[in-house]
Structure formats: C-alpha cells, structure tokens
C-alpha positions as CSV (number, residue, x, y, z in Angstrom):
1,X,-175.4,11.5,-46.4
2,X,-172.4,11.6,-48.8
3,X,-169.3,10.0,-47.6
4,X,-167.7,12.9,-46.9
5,X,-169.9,14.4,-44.8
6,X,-170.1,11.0,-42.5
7,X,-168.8,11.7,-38.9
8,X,-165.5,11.1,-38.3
9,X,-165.4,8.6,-35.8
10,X,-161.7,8.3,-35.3
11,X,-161.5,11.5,-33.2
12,X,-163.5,9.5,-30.9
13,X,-162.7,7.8,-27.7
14,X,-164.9,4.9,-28.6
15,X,-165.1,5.1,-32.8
16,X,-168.8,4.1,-34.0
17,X,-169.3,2.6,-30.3
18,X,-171.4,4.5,-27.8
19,X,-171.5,4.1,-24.6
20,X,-173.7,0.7,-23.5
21,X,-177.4,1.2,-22.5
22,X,-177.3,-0.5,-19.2
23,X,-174.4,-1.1,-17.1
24,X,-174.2,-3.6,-14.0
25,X,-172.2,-2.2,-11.1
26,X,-172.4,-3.8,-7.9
27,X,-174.8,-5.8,-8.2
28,X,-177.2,-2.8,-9.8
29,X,-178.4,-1.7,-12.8
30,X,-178.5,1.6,-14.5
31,X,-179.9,2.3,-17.3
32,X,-178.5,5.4,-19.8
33,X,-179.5,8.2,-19.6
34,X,-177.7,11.1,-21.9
35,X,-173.6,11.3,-23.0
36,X,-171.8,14.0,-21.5
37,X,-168.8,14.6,-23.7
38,X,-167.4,12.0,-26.0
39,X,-164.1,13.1,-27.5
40,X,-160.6,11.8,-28.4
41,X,-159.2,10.5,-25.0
42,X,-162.8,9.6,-23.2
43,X,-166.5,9.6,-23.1
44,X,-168.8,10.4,-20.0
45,X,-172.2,9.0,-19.9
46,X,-175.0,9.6,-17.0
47,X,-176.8,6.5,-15.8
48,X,-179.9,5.6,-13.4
49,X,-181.6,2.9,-11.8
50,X,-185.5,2.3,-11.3
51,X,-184.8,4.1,-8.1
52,X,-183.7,7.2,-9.3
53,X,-180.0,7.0,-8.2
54,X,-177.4,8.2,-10.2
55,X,-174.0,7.1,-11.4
56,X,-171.0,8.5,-13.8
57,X,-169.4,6.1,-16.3
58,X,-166.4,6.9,-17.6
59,X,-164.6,4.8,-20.7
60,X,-161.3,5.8,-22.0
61,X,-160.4,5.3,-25.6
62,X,-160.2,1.8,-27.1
63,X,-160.0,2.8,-31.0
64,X,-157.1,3.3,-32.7
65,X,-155.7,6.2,-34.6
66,X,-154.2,6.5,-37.9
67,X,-153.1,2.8,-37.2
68,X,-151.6,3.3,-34.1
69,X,-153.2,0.9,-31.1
70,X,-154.4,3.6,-28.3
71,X,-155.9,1.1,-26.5
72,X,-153.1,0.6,-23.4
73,X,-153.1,4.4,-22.6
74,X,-157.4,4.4,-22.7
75,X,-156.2,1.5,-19.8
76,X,-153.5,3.4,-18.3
77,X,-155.3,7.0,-18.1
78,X,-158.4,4.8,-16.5
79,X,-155.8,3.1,-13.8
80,X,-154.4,6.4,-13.2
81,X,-157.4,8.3,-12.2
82,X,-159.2,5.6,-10.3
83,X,-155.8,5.7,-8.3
84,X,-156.8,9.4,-7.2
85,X,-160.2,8.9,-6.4
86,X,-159.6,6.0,-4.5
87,X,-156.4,8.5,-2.5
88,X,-159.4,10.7,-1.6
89,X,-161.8,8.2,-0.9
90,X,-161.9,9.5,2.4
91,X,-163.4,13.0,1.4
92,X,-166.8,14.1,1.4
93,X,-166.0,16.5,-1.6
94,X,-165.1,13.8,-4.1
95,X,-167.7,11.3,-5.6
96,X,-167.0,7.9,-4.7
97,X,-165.4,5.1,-6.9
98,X,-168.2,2.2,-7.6
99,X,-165.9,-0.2,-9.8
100,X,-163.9,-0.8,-13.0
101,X,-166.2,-1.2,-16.5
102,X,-164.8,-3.5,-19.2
103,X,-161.1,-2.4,-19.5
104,X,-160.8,1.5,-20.2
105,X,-164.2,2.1,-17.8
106,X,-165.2,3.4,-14.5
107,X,-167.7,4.2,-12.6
108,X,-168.5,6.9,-10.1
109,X,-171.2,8.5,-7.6
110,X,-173.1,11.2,-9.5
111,X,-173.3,14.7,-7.5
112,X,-175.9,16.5,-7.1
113,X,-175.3,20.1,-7.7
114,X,-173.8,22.3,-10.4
115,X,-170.8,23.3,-12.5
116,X,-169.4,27.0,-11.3
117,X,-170.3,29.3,-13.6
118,X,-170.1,33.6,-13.8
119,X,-173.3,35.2,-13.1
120,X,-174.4,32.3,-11.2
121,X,-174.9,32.7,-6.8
122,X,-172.4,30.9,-4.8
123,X,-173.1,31.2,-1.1
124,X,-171.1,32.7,1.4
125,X,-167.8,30.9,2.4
126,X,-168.3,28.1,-0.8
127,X,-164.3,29.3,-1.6
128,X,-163.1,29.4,1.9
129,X,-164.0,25.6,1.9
130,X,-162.9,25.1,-1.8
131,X,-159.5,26.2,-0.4
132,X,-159.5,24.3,2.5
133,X,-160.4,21.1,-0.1
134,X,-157.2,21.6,-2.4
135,X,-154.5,22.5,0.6
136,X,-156.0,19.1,2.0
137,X,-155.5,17.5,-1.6
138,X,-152.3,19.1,-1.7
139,X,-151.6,17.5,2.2
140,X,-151.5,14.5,0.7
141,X,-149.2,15.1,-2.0
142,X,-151.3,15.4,-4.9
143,X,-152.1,18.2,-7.2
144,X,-155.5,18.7,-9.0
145,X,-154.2,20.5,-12.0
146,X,-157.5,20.9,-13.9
147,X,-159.2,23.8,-11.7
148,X,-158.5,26.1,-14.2
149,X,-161.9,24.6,-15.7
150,X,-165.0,26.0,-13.7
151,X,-166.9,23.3,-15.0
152,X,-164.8,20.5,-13.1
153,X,-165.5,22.3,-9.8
154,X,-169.1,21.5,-8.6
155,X,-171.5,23.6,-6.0
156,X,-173.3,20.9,-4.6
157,X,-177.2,20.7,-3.5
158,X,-175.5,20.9,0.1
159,X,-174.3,24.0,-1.1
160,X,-170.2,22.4,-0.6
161,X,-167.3,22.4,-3.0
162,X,-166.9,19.0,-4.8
163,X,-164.5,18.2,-7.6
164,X,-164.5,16.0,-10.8
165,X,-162.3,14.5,-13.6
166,X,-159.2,13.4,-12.2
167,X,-157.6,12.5,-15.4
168,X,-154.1,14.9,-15.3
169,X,-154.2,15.6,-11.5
170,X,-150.4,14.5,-10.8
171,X,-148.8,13.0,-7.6
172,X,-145.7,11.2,-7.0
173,X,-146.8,7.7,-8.3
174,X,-145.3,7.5,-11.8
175,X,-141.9,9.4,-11.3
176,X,-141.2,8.3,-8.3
177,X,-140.4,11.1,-4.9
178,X,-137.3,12.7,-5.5
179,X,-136.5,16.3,-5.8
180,X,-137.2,16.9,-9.3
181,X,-140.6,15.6,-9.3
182,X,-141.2,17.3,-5.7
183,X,-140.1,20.6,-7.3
184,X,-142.7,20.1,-10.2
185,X,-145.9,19.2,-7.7
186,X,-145.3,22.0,-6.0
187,X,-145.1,24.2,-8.9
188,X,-148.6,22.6,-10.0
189,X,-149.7,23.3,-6.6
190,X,-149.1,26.5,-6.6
191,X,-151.1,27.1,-9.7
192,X,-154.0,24.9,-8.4
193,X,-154.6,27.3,-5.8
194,X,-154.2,30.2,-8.1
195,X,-157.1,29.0,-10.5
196,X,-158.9,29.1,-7.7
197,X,-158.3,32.6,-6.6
198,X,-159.4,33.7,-10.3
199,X,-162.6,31.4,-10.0
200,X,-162.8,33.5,-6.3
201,X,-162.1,37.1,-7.8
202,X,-164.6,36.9,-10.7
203,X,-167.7,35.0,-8.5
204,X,-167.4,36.4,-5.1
205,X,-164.4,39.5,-5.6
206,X,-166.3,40.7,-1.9
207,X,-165.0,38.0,-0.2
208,X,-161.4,38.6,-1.7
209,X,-158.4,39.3,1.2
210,X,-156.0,41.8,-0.5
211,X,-153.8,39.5,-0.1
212,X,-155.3,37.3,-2.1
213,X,-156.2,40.1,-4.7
214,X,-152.4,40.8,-4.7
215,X,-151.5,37.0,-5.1
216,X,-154.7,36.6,-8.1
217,X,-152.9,39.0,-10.2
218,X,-150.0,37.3,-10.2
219,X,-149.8,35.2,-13.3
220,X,-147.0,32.9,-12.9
221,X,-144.0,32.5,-15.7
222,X,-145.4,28.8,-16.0
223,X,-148.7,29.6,-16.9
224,X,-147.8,32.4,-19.3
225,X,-145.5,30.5,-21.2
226,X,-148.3,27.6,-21.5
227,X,-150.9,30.1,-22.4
228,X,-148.3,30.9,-25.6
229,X,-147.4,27.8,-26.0
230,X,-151.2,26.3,-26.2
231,X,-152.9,28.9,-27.1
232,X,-153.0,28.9,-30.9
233,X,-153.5,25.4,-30.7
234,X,-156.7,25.8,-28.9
235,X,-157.8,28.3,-31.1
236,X,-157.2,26.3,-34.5
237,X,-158.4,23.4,-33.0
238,X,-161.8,25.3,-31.4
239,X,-162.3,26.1,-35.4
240,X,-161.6,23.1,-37.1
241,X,-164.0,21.5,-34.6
242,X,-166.6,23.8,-35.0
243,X,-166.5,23.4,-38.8
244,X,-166.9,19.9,-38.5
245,X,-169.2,19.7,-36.8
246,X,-171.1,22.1,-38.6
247,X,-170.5,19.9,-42.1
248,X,-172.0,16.8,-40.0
249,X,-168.4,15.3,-40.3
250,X,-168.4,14.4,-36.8
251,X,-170.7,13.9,-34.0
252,X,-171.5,16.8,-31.4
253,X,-170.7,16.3,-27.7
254,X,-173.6,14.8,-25.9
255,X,-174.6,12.9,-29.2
256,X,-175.8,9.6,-28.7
C-alpha cells in the first residue's frame, strides 16, 4: 500500500492502537471479541469470558491531534460518563458500571437485546416504559440528550427499554445549579422527551395520544436552529469519510 493510501490513524481515538485482546475486570477475564465503533473521541469493543458473559469496554482518546495533547479530555469525557452511570446505578434500564480500564477506559454490563430500528416489532407498551425511564432520568436532574439516536436506545431480550452511551448526557455537575444552567437542562429535557415521541410516532404511531401527536410535530426553535447549524457539517463530513474510507486511507468502524 502506497503511503498515501495508509489509514489515517490520527482521526482515531486510539491512533495505530486497538483495543487490548483480554481485559481483567474484577477479578475476570474477557477476551475480545469484535470493535464496535472506533472513531475520533472513543472506541467500543465487545468482550467475553470462558463462560459466555459479556461486557462493554469503552477507551476514550489517548492520541494527539495535529500536535495538540487530547489525552486529558479522553480522561475527562471517561470521568464524566462513568459519573452518570454510576447516578443511575440504581436502575434496571441502564447497564451496570464494572470498573475504570487504564486511564481513558471503562467497562460496562453488556445488554442483551437490540438497537430500535424502523420496520423492526416493538411490543406493546415498550414506549410507555421508555417514557417513564427518561421523566425518572429527568427526576433526578439529569438529561439524556443523545435519544435522538435509535441506536443508543435498546429493546432488551426482556423486551424493556434500556439506554446506552452516556457521553453528552448533561446534569448540573460541571456548571454548577443556578438558574442559567437549570434553564438549559430543562430545555435538553424537553427535547429528550421529544426524540422520543418521534422514535414513538414512526414505530408504534397506534399507540400515539393526540396529544402526543400534536406535541411530536412540534419541532422546537432549538432543534431547528441546530439542524441548520450542523447540518452541512454532517453532510461534508458523511462524504469525506466515506471517501476515505473507500481509498483505504482510514480504517472502517468495527475494523480490528
């Protein structure tokens, strides 16, 4: 392979490092079994012991970029979303935290189940319990902010709601609780909630009240202005990715 056509392993949370063959969590082993995703900010790898039991490793990214030492936020984005899984710990509906790997890494339950997804069955009263999750999420003063993704919202094998990646969920840790920040969890909260009523309307539109049909139309102000605002970045960055990875210039998600 010429050197141009080498991947480029700067846009990668780890550079030329994948993700280690065995891990050691609490006292167990797990061996590797496929990458997930491995992009800028993080990879995601699927481990399992000799018994069959799975886990979820997460490692945030350790590589520079362009010179720059990225290393303290792969720390900081790791810190941050253990924080929320260990605020829900509580909950059925969110895997559980095993431990910390190096200093970017860690590790979670695996759930058994899959992502949402249009065309796919979801049993009766799966988004009356989805709900019920996020106002209790929302009870507690966080906000989820990534449901917008279907594939971050599970249907477990016991056919309930469970939720995934953490990483720009927001609460009032970092700002600290005064109005301003209040006003802007809420606002998230709101949209949280939203997503979820679009999920609702395009999977199970029969269960929909028309209140809720009224409300799912509703696009807020926030979320068009950060549709036009993200938008054409999205869409140049979709094709400059799909180029590369087309020229072999960088690895594709789930390489090894």
């Amino acid at each position: 392979m010429s050197e141009v056509a080498r991947p480029i392993y700067s846009l990668r949370a780890l550079g030329k490092r994948d993700l280690p063959p065995t891990i050691e969590i609490g006292g167990k082993r797990y061996n590797h079994l496929r990458t997930h995703k491995h992009d800028f900010w993080a990879v995601t790898g699927f481990y399992e012991d000799t018994n069959g039991e799975r886990v979820v490793l997460k490692m945030g990214r350790v590589d520079p970029f362009a010179g720059l030492p990225l290393k303290w936020i792969g720390k900081w984005l790791c810190r941050r979303e253990v924080r929320f899984y260990r605020a829900l710990a509580d909950l059925g509906n969110v895997p559980e935290f095993l431990g910390y790997f190096e200093e970017t890494g860690f590790v979670h339950r695996y759930v058994l189940g899959r992502p949402l997804e249009k065309g796919k069955p979801v049993p009766d009263g799966y988004f009356a319990q989805l709900q019920n999750l996020i106002r209790e999420i929302h009870r507690r003063n966080i906000a989820y902010v990534d449901a917008n993704k279907p594939e971050n919202i599970l249907l477990g094998d016991d056919g309930k709601p469970h939720l995934i990646d953490f990483q720009i969920s927001w609460d009032l840790h970092e700002l600290g609780n005064w109005w301003l920040n209040r006003l802007w969890l809420r606002r998230l909260q709101h949209e949280d909630l939203y997503h979820i009523l679009k999920h609702k309307r395009r999977m199970r539109p029969d269960e929909m009240t028309p209140e809720e049909e009224q409300a799912a139309q509703k696009r807020s102000l926030f979320i068009r202005i950060h549709r036009f605002v993200t938008k054409p970045y999205f869409l140049i960055r979709r094709a400059l990715f799909k180029k590369l990875r087309e020229s072999g210039r960088i690895l594709p998600e789930g390489s090894k």
